[in-house]
C-alpha positions as a Markdown table, in Angstrom:
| # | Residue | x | y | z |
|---|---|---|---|---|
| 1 | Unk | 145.3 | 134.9 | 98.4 |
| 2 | Unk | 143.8 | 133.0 | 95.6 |
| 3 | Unk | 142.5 | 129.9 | 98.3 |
| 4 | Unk | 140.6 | 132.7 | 100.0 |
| 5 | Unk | 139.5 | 134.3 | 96.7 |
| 6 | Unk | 138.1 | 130.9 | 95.5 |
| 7 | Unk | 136.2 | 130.3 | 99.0 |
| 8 | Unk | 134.7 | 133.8 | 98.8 |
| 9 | Unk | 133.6 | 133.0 | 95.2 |
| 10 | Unk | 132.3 | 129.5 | 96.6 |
| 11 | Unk | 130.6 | 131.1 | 99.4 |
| 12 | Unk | 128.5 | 133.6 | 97.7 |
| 13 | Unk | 127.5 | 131.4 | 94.9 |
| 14 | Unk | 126.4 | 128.8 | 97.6 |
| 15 | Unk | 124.1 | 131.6 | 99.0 |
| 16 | Unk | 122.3 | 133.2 | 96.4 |
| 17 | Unk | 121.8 | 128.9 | 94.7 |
| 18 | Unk | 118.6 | 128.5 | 94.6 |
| 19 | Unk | 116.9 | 124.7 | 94.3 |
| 20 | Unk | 113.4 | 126.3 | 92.4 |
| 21 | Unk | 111.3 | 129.1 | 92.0 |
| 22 | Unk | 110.0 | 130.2 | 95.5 |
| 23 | Unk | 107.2 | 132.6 | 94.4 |
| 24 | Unk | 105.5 | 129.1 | 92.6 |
| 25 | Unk | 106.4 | 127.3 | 96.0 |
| 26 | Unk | 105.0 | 129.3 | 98.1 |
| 27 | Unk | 101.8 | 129.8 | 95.7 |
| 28 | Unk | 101.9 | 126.0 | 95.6 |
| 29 | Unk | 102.1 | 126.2 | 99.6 |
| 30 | Unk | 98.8 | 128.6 | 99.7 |
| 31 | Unk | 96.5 | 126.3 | 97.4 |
| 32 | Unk | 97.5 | 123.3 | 99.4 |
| 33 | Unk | 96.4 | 125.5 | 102.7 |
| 34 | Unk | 93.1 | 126.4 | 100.7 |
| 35 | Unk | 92.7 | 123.3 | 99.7 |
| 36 | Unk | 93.1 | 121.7 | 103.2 |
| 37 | Unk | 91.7 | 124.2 | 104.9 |
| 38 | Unk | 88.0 | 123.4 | 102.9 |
| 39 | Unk | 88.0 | 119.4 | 103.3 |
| 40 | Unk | 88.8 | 119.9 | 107.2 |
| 41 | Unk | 85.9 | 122.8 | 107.4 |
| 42 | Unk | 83.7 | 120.5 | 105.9 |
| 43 | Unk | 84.3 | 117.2 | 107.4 |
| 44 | Unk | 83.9 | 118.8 | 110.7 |
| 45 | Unk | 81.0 | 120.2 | 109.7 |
| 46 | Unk | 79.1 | 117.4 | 108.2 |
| 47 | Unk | 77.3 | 114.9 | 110.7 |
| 48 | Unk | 80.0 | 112.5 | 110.0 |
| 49 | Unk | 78.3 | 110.0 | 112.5 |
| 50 | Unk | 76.5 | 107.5 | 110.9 |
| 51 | Unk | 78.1 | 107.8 | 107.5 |
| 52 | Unk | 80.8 | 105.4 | 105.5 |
| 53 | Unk | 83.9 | 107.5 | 105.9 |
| 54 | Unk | 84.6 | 107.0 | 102.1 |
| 55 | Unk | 81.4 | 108.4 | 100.9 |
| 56 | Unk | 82.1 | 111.2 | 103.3 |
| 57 | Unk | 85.6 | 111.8 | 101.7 |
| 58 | Unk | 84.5 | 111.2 | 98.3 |
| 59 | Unk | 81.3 | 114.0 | 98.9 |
| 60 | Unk | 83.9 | 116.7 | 100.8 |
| 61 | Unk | 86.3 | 116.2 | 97.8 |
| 62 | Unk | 83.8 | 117.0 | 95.7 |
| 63 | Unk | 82.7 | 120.3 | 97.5 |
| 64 | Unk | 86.4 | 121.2 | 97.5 |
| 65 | Unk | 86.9 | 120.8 | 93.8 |
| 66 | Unk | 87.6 | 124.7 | 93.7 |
| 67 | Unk | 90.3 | 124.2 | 95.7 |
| 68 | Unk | 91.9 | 121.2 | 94.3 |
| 69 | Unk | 91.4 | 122.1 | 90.8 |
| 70 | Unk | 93.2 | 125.8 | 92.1 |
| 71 | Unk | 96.1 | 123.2 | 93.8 |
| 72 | Unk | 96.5 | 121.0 | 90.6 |
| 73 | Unk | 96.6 | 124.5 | 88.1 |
| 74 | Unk | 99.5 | 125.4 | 90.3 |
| 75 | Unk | 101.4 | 122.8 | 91.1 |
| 76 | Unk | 101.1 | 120.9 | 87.6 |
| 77 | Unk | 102.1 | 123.5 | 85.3 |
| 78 | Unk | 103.1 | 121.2 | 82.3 |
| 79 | Unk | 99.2 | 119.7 | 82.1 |
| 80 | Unk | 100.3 | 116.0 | 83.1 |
| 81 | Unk | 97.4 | 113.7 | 83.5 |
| 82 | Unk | 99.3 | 111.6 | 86.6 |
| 83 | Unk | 100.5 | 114.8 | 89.0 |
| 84 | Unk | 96.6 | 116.1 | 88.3 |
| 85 | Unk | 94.9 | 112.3 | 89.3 |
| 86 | Unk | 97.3 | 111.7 | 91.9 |
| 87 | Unk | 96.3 | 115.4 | 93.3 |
| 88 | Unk | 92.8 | 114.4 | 93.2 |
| 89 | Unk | 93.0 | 111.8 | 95.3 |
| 90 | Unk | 95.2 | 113.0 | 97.6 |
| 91 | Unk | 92.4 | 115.5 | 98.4 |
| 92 | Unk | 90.0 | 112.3 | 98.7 |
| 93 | Unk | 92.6 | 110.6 | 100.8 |
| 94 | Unk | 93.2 | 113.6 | 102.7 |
| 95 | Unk | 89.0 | 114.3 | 103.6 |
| 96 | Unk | 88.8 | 110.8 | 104.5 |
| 97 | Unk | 91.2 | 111.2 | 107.8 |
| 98 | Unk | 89.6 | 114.5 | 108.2 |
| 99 | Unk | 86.5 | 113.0 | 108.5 |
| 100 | Unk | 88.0 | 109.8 | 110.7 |
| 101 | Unk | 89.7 | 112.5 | 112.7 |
| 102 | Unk | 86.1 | 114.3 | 113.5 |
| 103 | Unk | 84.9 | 111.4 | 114.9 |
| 104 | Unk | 87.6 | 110.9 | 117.0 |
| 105 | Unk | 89.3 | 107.6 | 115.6 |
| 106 | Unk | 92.7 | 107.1 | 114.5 |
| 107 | Unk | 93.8 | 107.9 | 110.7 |
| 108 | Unk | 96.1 | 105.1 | 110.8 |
């Protein structure tokens, strides 16, 4: 009886564990959306042709900012300096293969 008891106990603990807060992941999850959602909408509609990708990137991240400041004020809720940079240009990183992707070359 007590084996049983113990793998009952086991078994419900193991289902309501939970490894973080899932209304902040799945806000975190929305802002990223937003925030890809904007550099892909403008990257495909800038006249990407004749322009250096990383000005491109560097102009689309900029028109984002909304976005990727909305990203970094949820997903680096204790302020840090690194997680907000590193965010930053992630979105620059990110609207540059947006932009290499409109014109039809590889990211990579």
């Amino acid at each position: 009886m007590r084996p049983a008891f113990v793998l009952l106990v086991l078994a419900i603990t193991a289902c309501t564990y939970t490894t973080g807060d899932g209304r902040r992941t799945a806000n975190i999850d929305k802002s990223y959306k937003a925030r890809d959602a904007c550099l892909a909408q403008h990257a495909s509609a800038d006249n990407t042709g004749d322009s250096d990708p990383d000005t491109l990137a560097h102009a689309i991240a900029l028109a984002c900012s909304t976005e990727t400041e909305q990203l970094v004020a949820t997903a680096n809720r204790d302020g840090d300096a690194r997680v907000a940079a590193a965010i930053r240009q992630d979105s620059k990183f990110r609207a540059k293969g947006y932009v290499l992707k409109a014109r039809g070359q590889l990211i990579f």
